[in-house]
N, C-alpha and C positions, 0 to 999 in steps of 0.2 A: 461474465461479470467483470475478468480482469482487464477484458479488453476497455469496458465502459467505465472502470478507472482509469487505463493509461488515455484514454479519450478525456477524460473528465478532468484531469488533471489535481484531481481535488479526493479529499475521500468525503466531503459532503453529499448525502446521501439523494437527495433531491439533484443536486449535481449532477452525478452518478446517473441516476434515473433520466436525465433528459439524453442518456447515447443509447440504453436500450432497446433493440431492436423488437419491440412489443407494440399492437394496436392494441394499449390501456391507458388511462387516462394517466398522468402524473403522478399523482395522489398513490394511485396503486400501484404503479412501479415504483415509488419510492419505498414500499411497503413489504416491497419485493427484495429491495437491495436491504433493508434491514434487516428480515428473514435472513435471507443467505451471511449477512457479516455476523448474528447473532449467534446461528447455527454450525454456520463452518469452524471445519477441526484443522485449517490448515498450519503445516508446519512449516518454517523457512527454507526447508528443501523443497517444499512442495510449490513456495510461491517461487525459490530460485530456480528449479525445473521450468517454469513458464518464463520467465524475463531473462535465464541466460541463449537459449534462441534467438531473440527481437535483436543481438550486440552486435553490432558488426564486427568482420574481423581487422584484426591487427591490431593496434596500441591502442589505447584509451585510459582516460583520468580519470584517477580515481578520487575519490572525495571523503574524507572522514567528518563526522560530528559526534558530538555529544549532546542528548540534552534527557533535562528530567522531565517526567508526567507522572501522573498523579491517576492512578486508579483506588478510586473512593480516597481513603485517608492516607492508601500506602503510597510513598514516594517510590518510582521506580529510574534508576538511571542507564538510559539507553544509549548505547553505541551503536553508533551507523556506519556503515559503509556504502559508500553510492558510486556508479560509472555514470559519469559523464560524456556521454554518445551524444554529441553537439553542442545543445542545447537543454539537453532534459535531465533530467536527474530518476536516476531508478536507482530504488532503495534494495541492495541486494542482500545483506546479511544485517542482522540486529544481535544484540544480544541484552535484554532485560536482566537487570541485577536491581538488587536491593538497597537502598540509598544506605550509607552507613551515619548518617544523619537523622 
């Protein structure tokens, strides 16, 4: 499934759904990829365990953001850190916190 995100470039789920390597119709692999995002327990180790392999070695840029989202009414403010391996941006560490707003 990570790989059919970093293919997908997107986390829209239908998106997603058109890298998976399945003979089912769209519809149902997109059904699929929402099962797994809904269900999965994963932790930032767990997604950095998988993307810090893909980095080539030597130097690389690093990249900071901020921004807010909103799950349901709560405001949450997320810090990003991302490497920039060429072209792409892979999100390595996050940290959600509580808007103080």
């Amino acid at each position: 499934m990570l790989l059919a995100v970093l293919q997908a470039e997107s986390t829209l789920h239908r998106k997603i759904a058109l890298h998976l390597p399945r003979a089912a119709t769209l519809e149902s692999k997109t059904r699929t990829v929402a099962r797994v995002f809904h269900d999965a327990q994963l932790t930032p180790q767990d997604v950095t365990d998988v993307l810090l392999p893909l980095l080539p070695d030597g130097k690389l840029s690093l990249i900071m953001g901020r921004t807010t989202w909103h799950y349901g009414q709560t405001p949450l403010n997320i810090l990003v850190l991302g490497v920039l391996p060429q072209h792409l941006t892979l999100h390595e560490k996050w940290r959600p916190e509580r808007s103080a707003t």
